[in-house]
N, CA, C and O atoms as a GROMACS GRO file, in nm:
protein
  512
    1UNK      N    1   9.597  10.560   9.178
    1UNK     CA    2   9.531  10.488   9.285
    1UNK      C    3   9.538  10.574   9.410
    1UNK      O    4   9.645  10.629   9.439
    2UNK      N    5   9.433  10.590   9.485
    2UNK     CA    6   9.407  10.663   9.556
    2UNK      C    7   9.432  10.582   9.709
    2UNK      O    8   9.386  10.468   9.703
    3UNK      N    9   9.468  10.600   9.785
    3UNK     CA   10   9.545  10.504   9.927
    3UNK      C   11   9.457  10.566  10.016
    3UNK      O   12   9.461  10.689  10.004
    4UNK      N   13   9.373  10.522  10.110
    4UNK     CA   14   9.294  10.553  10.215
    4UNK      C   15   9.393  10.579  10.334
    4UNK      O   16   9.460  10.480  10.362
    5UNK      N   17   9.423  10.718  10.430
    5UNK     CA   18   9.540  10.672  10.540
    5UNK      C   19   9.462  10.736  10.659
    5UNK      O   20   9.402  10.844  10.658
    6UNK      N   21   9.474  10.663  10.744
    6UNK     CA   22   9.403  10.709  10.895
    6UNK      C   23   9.333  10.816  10.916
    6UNK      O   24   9.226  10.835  10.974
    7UNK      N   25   9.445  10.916  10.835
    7UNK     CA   26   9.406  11.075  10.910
    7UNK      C   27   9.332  11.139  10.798
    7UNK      O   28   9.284  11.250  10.822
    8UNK      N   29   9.306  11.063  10.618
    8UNK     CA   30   9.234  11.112  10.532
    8UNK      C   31   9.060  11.063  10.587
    8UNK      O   32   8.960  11.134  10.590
    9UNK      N   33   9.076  10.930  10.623
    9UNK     CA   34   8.970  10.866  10.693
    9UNK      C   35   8.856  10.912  10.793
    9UNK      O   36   8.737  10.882  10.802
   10UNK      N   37   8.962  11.021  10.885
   10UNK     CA   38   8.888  11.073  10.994
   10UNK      C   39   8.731  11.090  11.002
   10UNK      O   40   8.667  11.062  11.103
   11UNK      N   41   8.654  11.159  10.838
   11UNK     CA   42   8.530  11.166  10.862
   11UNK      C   43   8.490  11.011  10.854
   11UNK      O   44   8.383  11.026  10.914
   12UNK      N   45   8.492  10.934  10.839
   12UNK     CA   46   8.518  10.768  10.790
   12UNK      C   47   8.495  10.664  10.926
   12UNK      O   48   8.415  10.576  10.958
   13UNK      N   49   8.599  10.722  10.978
   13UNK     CA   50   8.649  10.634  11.085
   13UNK      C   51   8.689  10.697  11.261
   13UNK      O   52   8.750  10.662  11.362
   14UNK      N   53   8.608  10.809  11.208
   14UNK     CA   54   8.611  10.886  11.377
   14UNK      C   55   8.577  10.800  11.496
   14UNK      O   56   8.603  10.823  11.614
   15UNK      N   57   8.514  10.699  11.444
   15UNK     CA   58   8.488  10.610  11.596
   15UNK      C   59   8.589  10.529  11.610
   15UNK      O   60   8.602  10.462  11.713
   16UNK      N   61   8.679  10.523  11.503
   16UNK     CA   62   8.768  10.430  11.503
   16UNK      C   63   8.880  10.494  11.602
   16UNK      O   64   8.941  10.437  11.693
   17UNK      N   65   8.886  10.593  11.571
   17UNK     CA   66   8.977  10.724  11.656
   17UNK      C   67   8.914  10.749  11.784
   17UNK      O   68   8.978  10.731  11.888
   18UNK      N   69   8.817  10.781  11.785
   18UNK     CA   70   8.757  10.762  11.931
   18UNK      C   71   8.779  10.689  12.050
   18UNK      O   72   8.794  10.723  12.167
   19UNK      N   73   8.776  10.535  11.966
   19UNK     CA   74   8.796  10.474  12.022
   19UNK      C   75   8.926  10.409  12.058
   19UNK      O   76   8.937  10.319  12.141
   20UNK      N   77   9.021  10.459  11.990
   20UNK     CA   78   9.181  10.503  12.007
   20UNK      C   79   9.199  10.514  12.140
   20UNK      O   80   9.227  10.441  12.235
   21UNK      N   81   9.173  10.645  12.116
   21UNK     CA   82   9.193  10.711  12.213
   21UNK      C   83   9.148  10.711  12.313
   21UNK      O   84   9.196  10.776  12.405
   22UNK      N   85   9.023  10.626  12.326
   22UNK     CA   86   8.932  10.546  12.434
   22UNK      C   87   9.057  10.438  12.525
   22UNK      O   88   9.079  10.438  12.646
   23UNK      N   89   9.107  10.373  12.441
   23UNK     CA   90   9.191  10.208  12.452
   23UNK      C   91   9.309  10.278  12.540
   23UNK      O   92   9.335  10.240  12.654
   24UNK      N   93   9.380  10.391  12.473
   24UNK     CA   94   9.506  10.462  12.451
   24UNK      C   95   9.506  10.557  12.621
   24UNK      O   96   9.602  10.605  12.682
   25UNK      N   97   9.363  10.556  12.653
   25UNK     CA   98   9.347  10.649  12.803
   25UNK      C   99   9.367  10.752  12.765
   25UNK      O  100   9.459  10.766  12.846
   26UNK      N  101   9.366  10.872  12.699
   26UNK     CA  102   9.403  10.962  12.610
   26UNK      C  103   9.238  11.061  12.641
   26UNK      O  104   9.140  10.999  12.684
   27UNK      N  105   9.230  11.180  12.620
   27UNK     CA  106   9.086  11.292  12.614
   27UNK      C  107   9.018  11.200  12.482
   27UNK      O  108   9.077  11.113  12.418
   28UNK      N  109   8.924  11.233  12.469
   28UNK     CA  110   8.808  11.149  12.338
   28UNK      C  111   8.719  11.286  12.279
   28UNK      O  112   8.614  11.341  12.315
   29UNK      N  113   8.808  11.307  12.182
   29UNK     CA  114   8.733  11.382  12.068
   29UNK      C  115   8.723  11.357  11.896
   29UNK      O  116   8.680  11.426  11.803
   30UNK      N  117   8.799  11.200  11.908
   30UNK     CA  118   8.749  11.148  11.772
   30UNK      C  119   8.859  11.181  11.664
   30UNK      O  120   8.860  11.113  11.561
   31UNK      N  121   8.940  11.269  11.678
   31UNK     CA  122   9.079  11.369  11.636
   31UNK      C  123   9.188  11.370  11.655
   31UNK      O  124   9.227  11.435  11.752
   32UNK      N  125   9.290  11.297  11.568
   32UNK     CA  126   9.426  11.330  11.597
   32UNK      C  127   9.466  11.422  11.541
   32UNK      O  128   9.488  11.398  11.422
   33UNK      N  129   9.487  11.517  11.570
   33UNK     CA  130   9.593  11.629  11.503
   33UNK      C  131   9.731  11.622  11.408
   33UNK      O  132   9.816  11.579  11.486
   34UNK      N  133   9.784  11.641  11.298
   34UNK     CA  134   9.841  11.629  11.232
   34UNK      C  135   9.994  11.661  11.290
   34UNK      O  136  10.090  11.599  11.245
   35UNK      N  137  10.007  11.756  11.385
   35UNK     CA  138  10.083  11.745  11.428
   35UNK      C  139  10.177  11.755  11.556
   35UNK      O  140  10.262  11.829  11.606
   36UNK      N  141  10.091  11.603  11.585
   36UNK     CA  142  10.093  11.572  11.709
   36UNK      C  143   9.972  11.544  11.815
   36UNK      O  144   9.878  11.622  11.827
   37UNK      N  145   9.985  11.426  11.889
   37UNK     CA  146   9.842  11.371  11.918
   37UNK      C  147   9.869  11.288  12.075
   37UNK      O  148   9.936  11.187  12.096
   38UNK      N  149   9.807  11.354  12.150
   38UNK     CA  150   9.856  11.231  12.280
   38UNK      C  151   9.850  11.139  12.265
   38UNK      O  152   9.951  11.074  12.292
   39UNK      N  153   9.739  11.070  12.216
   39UNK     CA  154   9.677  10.936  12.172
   39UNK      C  155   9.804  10.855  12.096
   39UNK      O  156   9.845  10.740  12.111
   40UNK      N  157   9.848  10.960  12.011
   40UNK     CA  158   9.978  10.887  11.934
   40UNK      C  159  10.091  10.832  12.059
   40UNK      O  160  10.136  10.723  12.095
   41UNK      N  161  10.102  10.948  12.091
   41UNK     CA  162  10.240  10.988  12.205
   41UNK      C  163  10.206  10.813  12.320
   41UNK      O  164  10.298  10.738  12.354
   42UNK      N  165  10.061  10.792  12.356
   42UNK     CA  166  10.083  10.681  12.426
   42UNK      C  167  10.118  10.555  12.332
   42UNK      O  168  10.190  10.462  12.368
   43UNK      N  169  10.051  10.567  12.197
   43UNK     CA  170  10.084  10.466  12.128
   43UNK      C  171  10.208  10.437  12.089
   43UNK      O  172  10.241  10.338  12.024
   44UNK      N  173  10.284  10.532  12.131
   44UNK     CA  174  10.440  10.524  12.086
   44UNK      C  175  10.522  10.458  12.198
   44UNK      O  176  10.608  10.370  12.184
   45UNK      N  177  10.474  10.522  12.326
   45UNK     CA  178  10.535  10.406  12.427
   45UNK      C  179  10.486  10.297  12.470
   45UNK      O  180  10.542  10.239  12.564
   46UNK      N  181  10.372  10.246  12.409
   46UNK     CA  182  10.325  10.130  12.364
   46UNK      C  183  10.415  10.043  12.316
   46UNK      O  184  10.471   9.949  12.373
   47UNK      N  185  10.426  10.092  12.178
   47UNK     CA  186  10.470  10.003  12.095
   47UNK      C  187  10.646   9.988  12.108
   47UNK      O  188  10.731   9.911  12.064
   48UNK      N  189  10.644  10.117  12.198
   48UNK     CA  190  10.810  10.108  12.239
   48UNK      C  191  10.857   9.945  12.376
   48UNK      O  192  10.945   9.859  12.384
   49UNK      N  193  10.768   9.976  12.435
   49UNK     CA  194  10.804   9.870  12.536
   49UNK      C  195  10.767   9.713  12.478
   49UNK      O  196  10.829   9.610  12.506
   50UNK      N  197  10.644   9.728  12.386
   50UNK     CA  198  10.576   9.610  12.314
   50UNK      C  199  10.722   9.506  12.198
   50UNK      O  200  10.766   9.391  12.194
   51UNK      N  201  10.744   9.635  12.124
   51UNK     CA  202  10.857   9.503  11.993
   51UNK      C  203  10.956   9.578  12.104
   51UNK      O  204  10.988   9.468  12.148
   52UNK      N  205  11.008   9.641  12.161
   52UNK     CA  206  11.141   9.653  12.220
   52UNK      C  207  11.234   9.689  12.127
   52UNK      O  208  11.220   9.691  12.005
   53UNK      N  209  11.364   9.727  12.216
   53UNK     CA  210  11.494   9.816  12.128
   53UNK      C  211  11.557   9.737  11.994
   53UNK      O  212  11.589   9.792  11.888
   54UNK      N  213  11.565   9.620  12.019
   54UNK     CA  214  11.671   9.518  11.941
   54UNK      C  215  11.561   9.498  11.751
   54UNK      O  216  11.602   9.525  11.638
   55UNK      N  217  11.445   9.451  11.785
   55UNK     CA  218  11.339   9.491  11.698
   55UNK      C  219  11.339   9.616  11.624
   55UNK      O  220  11.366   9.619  11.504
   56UNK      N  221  11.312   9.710  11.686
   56UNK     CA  222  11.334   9.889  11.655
   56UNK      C  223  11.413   9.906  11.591
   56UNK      O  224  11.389   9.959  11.482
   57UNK      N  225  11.523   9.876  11.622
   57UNK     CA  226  11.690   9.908  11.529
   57UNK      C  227  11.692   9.865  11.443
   57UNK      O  228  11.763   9.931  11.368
   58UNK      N  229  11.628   9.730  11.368
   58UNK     CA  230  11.655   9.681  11.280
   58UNK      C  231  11.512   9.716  11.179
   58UNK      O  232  11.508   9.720  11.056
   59UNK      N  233  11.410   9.736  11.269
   59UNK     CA  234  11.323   9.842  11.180
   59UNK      C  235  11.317   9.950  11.166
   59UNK      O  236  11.216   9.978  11.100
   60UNK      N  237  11.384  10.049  11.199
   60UNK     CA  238  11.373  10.162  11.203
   60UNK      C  239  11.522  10.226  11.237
   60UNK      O  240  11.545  10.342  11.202
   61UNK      N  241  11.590  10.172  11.285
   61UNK     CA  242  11.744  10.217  11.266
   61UNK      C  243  11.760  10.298  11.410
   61UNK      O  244  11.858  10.372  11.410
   62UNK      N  245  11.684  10.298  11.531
   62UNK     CA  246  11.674  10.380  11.627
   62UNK      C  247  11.599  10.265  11.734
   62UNK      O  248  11.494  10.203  11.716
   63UNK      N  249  11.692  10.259  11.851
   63UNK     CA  250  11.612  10.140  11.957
   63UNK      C  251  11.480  10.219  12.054
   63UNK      O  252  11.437  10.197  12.167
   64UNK      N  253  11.448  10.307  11.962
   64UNK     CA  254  11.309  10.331  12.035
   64UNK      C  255  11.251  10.481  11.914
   64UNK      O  256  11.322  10.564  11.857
   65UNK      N  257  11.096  10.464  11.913
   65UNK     CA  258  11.018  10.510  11.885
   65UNK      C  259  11.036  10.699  11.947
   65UNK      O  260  11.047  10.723  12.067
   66UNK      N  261  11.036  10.784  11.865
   66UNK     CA  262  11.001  10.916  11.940
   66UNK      C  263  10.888  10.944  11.940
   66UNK      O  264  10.801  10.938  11.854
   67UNK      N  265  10.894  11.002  12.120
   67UNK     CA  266  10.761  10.992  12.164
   67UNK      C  267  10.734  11.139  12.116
   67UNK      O  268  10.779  11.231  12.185
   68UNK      N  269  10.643  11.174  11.972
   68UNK     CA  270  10.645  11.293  11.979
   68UNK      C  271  10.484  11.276  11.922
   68UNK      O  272  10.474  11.353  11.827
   69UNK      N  273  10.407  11.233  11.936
   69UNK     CA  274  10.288  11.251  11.905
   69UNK      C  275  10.229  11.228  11.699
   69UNK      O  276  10.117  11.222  11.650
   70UNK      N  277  10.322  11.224  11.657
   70UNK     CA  278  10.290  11.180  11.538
   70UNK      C  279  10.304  11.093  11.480
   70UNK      O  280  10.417  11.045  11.492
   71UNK      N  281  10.212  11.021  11.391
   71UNK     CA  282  10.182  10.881  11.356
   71UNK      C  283  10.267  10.846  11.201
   71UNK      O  284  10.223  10.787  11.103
   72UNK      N  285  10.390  10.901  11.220
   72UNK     CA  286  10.487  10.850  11.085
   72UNK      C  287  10.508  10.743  11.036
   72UNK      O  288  10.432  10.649  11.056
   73UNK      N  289  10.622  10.734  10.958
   73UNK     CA  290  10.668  10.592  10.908
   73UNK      C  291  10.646  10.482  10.990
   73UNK      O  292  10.573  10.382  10.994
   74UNK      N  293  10.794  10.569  11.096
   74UNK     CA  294  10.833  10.496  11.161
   74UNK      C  295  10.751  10.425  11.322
   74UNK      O  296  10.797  10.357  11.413
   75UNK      N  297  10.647  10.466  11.302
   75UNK     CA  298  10.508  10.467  11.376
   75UNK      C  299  10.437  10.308  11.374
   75UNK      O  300  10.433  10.218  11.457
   76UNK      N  301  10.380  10.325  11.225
   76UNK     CA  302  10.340  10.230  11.131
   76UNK      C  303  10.402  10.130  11.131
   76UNK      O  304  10.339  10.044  11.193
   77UNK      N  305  10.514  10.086  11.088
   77UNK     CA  306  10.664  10.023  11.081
   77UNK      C  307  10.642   9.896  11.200
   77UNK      O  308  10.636   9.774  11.186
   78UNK      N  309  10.632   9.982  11.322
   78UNK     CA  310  10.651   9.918  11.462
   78UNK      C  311  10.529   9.850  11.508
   78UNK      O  312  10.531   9.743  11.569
   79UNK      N  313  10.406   9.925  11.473
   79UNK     CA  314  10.252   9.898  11.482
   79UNK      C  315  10.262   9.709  11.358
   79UNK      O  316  10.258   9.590  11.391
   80UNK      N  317  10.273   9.766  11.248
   80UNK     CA  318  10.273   9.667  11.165
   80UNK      C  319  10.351   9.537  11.188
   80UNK      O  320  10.304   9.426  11.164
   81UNK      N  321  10.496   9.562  11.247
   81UNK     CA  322  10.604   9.424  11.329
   81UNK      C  323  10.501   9.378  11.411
   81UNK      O  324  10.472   9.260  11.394
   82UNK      N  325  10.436   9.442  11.500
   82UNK     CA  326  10.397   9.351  11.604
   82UNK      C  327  10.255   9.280  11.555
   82UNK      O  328  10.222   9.169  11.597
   83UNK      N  329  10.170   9.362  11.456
   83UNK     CA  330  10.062   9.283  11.415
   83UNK      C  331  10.124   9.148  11.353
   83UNK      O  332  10.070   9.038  11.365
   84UNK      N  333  10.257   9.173  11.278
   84UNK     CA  334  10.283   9.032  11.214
   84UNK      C  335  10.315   8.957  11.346
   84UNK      O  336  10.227   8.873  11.363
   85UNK      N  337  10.419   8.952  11.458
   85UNK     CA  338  10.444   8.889  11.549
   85UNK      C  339  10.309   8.797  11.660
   85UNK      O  340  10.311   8.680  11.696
   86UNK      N  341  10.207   8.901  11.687
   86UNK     CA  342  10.113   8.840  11.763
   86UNK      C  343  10.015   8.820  11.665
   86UNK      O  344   9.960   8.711  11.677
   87UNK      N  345   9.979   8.883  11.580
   87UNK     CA  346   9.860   8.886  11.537
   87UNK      C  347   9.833   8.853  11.387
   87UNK      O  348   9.750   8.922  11.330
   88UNK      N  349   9.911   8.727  11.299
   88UNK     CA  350   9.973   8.737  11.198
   88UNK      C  351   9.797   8.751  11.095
   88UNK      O  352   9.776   8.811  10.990
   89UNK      N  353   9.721   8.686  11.161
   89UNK     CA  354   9.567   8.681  11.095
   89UNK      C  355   9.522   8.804  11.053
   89UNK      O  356   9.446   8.824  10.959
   90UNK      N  357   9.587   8.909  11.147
   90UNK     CA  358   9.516   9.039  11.077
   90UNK      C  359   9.617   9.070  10.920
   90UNK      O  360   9.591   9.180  10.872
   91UNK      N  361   9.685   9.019  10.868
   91UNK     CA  362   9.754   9.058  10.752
   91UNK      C  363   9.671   8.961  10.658
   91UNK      O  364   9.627   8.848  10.679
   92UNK      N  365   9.663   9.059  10.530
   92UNK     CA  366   9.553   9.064  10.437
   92UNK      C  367   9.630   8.903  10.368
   92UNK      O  368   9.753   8.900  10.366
   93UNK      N  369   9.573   8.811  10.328
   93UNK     CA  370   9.604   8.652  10.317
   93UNK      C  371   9.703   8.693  10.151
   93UNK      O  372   9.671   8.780  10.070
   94UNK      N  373   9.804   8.614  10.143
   94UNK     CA  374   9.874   8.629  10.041
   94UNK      C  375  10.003   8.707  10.061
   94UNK      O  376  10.113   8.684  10.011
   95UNK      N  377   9.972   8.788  10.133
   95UNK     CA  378  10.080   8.902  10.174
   95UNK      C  379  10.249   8.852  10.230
   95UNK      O  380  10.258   8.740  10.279
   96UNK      N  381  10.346   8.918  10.223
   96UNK     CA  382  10.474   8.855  10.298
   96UNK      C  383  10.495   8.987  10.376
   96UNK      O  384  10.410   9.075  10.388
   97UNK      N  385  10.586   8.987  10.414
   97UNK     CA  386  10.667   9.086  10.515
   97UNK      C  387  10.677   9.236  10.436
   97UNK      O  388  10.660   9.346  10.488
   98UNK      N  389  10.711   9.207  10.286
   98UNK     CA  390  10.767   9.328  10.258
   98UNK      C  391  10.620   9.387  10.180
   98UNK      O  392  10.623   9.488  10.110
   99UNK      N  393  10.472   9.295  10.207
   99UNK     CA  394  10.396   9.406  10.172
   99UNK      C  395  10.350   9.440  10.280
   99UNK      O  396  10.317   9.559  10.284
  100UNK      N  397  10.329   9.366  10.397
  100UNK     CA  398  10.308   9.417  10.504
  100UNK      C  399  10.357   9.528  10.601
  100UNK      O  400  10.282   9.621  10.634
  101UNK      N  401  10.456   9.518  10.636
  101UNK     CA  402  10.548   9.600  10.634
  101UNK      C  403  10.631   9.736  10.584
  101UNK      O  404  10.751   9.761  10.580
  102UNK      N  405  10.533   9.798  10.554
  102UNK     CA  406  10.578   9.938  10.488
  102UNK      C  407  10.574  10.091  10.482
  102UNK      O  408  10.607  10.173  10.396
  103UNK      N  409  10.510  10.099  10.636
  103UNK     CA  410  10.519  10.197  10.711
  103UNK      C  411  10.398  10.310  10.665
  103UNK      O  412  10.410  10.429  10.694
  104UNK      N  413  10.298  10.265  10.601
  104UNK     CA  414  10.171  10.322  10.558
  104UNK      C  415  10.102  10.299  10.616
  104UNK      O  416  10.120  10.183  10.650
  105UNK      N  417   9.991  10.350  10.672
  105UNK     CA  418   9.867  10.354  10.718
  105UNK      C  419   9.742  10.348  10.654
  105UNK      O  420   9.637  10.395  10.696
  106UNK      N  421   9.762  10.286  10.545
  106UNK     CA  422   9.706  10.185  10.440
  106UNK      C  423   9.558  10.144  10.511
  106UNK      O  424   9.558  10.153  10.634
  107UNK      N  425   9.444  10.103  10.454
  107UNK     CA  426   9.342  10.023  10.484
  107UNK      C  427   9.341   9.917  10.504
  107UNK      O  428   9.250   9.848  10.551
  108UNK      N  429   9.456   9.883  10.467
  108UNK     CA  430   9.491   9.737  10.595
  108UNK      C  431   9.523   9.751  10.707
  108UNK      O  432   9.490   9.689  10.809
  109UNK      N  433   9.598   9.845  10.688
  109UNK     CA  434   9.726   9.890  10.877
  109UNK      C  435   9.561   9.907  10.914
  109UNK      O  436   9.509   9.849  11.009
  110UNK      N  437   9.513   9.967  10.854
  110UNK     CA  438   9.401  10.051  10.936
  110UNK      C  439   9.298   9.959  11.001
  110UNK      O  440   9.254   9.970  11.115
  111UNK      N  441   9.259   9.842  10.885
  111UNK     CA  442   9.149   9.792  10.952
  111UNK      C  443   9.220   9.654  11.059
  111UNK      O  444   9.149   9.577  11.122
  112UNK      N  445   9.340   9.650  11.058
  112UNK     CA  446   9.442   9.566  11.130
  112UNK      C  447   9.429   9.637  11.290
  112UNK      O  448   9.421   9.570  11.393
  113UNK      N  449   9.430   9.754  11.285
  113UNK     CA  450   9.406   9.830  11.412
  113UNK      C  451   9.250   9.849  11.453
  113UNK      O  452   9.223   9.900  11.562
  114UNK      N  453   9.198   9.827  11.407
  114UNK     CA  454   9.055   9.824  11.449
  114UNK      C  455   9.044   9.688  11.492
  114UNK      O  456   8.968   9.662  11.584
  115UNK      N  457   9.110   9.599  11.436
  115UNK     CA  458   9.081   9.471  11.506
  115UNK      C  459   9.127   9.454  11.612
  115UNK      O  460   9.074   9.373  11.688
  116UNK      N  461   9.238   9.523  11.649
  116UNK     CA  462   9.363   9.548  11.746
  116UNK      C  463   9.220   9.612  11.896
  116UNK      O  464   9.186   9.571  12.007
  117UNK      N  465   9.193   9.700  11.827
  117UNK     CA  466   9.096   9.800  11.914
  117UNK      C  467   8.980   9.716  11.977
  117UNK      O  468   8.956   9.722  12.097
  118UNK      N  469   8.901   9.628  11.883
  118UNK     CA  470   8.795   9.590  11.941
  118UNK      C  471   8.821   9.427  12.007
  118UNK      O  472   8.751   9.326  11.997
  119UNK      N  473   8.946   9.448  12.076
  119UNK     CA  474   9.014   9.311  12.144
  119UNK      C  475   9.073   9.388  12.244
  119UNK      O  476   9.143   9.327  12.325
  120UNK      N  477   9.057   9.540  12.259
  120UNK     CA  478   9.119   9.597  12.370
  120UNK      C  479   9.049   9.641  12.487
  120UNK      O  480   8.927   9.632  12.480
  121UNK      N  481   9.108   9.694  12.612
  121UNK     CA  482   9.056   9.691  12.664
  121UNK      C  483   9.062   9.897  12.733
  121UNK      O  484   9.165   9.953  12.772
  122UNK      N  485   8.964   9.942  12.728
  122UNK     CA  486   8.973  10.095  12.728
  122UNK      C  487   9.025  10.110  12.862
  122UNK      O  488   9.008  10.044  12.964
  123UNK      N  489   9.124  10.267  12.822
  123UNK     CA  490   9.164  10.318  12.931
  123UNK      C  491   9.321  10.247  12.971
  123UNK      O  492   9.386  10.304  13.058
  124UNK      N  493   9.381  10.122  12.904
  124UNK     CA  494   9.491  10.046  12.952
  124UNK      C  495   9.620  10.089  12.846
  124UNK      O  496   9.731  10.039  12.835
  125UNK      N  497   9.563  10.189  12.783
  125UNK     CA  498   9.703  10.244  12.689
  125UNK      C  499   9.767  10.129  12.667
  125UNK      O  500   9.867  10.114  12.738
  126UNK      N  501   9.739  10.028  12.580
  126UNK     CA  502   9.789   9.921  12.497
  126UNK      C  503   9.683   9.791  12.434
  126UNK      O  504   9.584   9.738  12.484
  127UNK      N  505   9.744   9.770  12.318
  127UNK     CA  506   9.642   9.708  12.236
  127UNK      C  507   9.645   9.554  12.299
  127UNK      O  508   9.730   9.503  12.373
  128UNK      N  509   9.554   9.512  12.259
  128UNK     CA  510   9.535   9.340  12.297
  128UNK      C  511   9.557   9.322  12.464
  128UNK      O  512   9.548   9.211  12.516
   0.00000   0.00000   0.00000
């Protein structure tokens, strides 16, 4: 089985990235770089101030996100907590925590963030 993930997507979903990085206040060229991406880097202190330290630790074993521009596990992880917390509708119906939850950038995470995106507001580096 073949897993669709953000950055295989790119020819796919460049507007989706675009518009990332549109939301994120970030340069707009449709492109995150593999290693390492401003666009990421704001989404990381996003999602750092968003679920907070006490959250973090217990997902990820570290009370904050490194801000280093790449969209890892532990990226996903934090992105995915908070879609379940505010946004439990974007998780695919049937699902619990531990399929949701698994630090992939899956075509769910993915189209979970596009929903995220087109409820945002550009330029405010944070979703919803």
């Amino acid at each position: 089985i073949y897993t669709l993930s953000l950055h295989d997507a790119l020819p796919i979903f460049g507007r989706t990235v675009a518009r990332f990085q549109q939301v994120m206040g970030t340069p707009i060229d449709g492109v995150l770089d593999d290693d390492g991406s401003v666009c990421i880097e704001a989404f990381q202190r996003f999602l750092n101030g968003a679920v907070g330290p006490v959250h973090l630790s217990n997902l990820i074993g570290a009370p904050a996100l490194e801000v280093d521009g790449v969209d890892g596990e532990r990226t996903w992880k934090a992105f995915q907590f908070l879609v379940w917390a505010w946004h439990r509708e974007y998780v695919p119906a049937g699902w619990d925590w531990g399929d949701w939850i698994d630090g992939v950038d899956g075509p769910a995470t993915v189209m979970a963030l596009q929903r995220a995106l087109n409820a945002s507001t550009a330029g405010t580096g944070r979703l919803w």
